[in-house]
C-alpha positions in Angstrom: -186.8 -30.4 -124.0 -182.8 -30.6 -124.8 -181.9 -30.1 -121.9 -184.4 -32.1 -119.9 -182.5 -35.5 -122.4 -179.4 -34.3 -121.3 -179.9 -34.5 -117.7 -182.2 -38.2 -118.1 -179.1 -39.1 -120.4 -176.2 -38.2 -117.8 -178.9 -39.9 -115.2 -178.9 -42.7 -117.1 -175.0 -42.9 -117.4 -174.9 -42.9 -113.5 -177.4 -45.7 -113.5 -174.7 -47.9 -115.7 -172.1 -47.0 -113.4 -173.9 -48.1 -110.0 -174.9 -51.6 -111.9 -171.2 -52.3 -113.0 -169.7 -51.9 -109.4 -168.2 -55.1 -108.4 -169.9 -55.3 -105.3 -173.0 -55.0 -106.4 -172.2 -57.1 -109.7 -171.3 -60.0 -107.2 -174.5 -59.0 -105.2 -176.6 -59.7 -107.6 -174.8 -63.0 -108.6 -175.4 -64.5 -105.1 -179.2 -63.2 -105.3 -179.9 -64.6 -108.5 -180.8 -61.7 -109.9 -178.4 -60.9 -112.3 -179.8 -62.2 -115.4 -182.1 -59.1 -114.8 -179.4 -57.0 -114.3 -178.3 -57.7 -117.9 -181.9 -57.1 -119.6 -181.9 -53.8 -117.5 -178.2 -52.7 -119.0 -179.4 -53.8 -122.6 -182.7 -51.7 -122.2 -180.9 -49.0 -121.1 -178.5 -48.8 -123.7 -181.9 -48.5 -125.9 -183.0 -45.1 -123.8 -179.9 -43.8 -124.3 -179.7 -44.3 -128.2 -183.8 -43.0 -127.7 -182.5 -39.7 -125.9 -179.5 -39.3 -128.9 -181.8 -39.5 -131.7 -184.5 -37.5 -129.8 -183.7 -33.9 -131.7 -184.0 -35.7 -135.0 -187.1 -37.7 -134.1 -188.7 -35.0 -131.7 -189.7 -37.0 -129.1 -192.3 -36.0 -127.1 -192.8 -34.3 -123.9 -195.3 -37.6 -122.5 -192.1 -40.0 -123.5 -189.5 -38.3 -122.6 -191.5 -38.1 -118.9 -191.9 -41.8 -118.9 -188.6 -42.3 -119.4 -187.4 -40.4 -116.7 -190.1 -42.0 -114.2 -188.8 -45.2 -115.1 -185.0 -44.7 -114.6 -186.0 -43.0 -110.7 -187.8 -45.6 -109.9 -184.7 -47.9 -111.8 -182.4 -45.7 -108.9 -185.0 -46.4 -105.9 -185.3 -50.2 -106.5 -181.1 -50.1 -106.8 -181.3 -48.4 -103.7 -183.1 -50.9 -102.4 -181.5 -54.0 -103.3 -178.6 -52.9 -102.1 -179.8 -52.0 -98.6 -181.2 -55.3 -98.8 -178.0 -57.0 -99.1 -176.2 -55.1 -96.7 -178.8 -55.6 -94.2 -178.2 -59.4 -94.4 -174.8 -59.2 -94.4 -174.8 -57.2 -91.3 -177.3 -59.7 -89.8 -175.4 -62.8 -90.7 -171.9 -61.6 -89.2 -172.8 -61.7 -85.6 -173.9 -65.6 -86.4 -170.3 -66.2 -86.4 -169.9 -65.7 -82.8 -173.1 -67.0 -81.6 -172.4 -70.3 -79.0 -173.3 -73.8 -79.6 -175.9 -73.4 -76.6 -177.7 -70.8 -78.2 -177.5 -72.3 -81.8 -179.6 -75.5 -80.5 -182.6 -73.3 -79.5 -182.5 -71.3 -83.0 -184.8 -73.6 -85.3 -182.5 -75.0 -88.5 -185.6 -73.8 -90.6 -184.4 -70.2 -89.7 -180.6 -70.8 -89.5 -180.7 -72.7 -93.1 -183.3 -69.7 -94.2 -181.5 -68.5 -97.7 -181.2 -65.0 -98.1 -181.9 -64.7 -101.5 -185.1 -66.1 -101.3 -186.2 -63.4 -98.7 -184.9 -61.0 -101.4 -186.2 -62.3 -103.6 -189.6 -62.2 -102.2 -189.7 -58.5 -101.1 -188.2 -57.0 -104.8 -189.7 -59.3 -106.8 -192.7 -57.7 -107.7 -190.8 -54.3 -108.5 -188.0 -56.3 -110.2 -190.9 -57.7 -112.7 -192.4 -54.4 -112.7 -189.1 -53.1 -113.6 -188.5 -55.6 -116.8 -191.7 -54.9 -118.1 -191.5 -51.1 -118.3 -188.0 -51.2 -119.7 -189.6 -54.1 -122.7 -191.9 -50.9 -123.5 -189.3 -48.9 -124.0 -188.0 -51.3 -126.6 -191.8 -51.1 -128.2 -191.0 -46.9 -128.2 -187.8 -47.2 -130.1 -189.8 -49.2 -132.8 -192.6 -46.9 -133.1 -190.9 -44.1 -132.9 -188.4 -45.7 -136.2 -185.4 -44.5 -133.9 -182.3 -45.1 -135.3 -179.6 -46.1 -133.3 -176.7 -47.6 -135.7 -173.4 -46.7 -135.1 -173.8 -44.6 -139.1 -176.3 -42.4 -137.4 -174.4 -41.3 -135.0 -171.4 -40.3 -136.8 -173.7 -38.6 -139.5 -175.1 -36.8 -136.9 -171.5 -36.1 -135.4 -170.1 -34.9 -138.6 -172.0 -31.7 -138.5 -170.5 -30.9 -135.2 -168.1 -28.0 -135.2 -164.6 -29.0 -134.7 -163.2 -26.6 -131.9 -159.4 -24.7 -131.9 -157.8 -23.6 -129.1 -158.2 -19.8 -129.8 -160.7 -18.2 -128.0 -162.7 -14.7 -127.8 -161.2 -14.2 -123.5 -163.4 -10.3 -123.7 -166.5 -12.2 -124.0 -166.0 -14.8 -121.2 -167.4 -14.1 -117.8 -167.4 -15.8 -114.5 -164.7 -18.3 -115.3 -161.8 -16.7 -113.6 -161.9 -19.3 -110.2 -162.5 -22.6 -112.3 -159.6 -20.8 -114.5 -157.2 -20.8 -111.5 -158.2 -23.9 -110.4 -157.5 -26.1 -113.1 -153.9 -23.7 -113.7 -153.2 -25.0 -110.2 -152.9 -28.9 -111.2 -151.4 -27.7 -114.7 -148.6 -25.8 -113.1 -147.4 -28.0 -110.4 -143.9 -28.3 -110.5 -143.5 -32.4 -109.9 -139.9 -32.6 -110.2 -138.5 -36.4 -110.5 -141.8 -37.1 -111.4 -141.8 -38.7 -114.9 -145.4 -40.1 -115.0 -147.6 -38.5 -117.1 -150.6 -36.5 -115.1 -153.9 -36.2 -116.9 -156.4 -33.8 -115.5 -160.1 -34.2 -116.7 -162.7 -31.5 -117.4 -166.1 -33.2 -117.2 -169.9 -32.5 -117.6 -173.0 -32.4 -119.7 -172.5 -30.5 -123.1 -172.3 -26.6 -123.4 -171.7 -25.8 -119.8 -168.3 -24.5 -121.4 -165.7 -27.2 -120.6 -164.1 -26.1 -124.2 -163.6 -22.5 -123.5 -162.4 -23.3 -120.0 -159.4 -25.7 -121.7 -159.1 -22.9 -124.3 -158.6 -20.3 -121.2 -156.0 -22.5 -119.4 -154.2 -23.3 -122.6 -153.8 -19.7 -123.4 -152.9 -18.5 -120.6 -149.2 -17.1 -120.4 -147.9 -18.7 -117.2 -148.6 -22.0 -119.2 -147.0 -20.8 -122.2 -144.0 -20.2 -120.0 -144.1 -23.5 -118.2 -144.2 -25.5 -121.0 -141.8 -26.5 -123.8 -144.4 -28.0 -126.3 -148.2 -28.0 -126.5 -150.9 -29.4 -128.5 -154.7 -29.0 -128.7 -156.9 -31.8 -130.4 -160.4 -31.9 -131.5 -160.9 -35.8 -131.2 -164.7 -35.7 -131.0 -166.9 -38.9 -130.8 -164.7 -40.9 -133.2 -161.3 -42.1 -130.7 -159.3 -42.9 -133.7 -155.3 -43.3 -132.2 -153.8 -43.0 -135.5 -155.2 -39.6 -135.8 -154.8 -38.3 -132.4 -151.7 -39.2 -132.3 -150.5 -37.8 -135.9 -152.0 -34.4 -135.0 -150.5 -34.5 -131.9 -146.9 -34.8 -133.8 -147.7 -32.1 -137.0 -148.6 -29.9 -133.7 -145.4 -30.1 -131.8 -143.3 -30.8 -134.8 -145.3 -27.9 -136.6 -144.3 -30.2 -139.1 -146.8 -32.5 -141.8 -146.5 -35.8 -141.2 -147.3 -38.5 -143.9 -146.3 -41.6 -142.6 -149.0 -44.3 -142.6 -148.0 -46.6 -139.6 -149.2 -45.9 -135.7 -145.6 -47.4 -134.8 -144.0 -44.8 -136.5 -146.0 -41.9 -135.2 -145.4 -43.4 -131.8 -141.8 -43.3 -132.3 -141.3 -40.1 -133.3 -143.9 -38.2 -131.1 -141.7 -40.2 -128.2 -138.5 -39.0 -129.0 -139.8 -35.5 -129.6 -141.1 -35.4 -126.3 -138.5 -36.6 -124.4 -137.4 -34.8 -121.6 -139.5 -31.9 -122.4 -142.2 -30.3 -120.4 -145.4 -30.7 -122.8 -149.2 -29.8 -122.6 -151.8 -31.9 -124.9 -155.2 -31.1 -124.7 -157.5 -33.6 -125.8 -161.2 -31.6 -126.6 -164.6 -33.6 -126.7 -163.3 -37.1 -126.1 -166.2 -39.5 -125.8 -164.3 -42.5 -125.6 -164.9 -45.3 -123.0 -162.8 -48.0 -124.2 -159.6 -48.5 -122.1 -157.5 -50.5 -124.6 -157.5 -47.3 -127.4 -157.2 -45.2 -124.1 -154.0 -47.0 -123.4 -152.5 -47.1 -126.8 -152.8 -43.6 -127.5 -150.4 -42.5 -123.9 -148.0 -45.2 -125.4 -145.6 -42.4 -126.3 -146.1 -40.3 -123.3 
């Protein structure tokens, strides 16, 4: 069952990601259709906190198929809409270079003929279909007494673990290519090149993305390479203050008390300067740009 909701969950991520392209954001727009578009993003932020509370609240096997039903056939009907608008794009571009001969035997009822109302016809008995089997899925959340405040999930997130960078190398198998992989973009020698180069490790949770930073950070060409390093557990809560304070006691290997982000920022720059450094930053959830920003200040 866990890891059937984390697969619907990482679907569901991909479905958030396909609605917020531009394109298909300014899509939608022309087609009047993206007030649904919101109630669809709302709804799904609802499954997601369902899936995330699922292990406490034990969900069951019926629910958690219903779910996943719905967010395929959420993906189809994208599909759909999309091809849709593409389709009339494609159809409306040789208009352009049609004569005025030919124009006068085309009827103006089809040449005025709005596209989003032939849209709007074909989907919208699976766009209401749609909205009313996400509005069920609000109904779930209720019965089921889900909780889904913000407190919940940092309770939850408190038991986690926090991870090091030391790791057990005689027990780990079959990482060796992903191992010289990810050494190949760590090692590259960029000289002139003073912009700082993040490389990301993603996927779902316990395919070992952890042990394979812990690997690369270990690993003695890197120790070599680099002047300074420093691993971080940062974990669902992206506080910069933090980060950025271990960051400094790491390459300082010093404590810091001071109480002001300018400060930390000011110090962890000049210690850095002109120095070859490595930061590893382990089980970041964080998807807000602004804190993202902030925190590479120094760097």
């Amino acid at each position: 069952m866990v890891i059937a909701e984390v697969f619907l969950g990482a679907f569901i991520t991909v479905l958030f990601e396909r609605m917020a392209y531009r394109e298909f954001l300014n899509c939608a727009r022309s087609e009047g259709i993206h007030t649904q578009l919101e109630k669809w993003s709302e709804v799904l932020m609802t499954i997601r906190a369902v899936l995330n509370d699922a292990e406490a609240k034990q969900i069951t096997e019926k629910a958690l198929n219903s779910l996943s039903d719905l967010a395929y056939d959420l993906d189809d009907l994208l599909d759909e809409i999309a091809t849709e608008a593409l389709a009339h794009e494609v159809k409306s571009k040789p208009e352009i270079a049609t004569t005025s001969k030919v124009r006068k035997f085309i009827p103006a009822c089809c040449t005025n003929f709005r596209k989003s109302v032939t849209l709007k016809i074909k989907m919208g008995p699976k766009i209401e279909n749609i909205t009313s089997r996400l509005q069920d899925v609000v109904k779930l959340k209720d019965d089921l007494d889900l909780r889904v405040n913000r407190e919940a999930r940092l309770n939850r997130e408190s038991e986690r673990l926090p991870t090091t960078c030391l790791v057990d190398e005689p027990h780990v198998y079959g990482r060796e290519k992903e191992k010289q992989e990810i050494l190949g973009l760590v090692l590259r020698d960029e000289s002139g090149n003073d912009e700082t180069c993040v490389i990301p490790i993603v996927g779902m949770g316990g395919v070992g993305k952890t042990t394979l930073a812990q690997l690369v950070y270990n690993d003695e060409k890197v120790e070599d390479f680099f002047d300074l390093k420093a691993w971080v557990c940062v974990s669902e809560e992206f506080n910069v203050y933090m980060i950025t304070k271990i960051i400094l006691e790491e390459v300082t290997k010093e404590i810091c008390d001071s109480k002001a982000l300018n400060m930390l920022q000011v110090s962890l720059k000049e210690k850095l300067s002109r120095r070859k450094f490595l930061i590893v930053l382990d089980d970041v959830w964080n998807e807000n740009y602004e804190k993202w920003d902030l925190l590479c200040a120094p760097f």
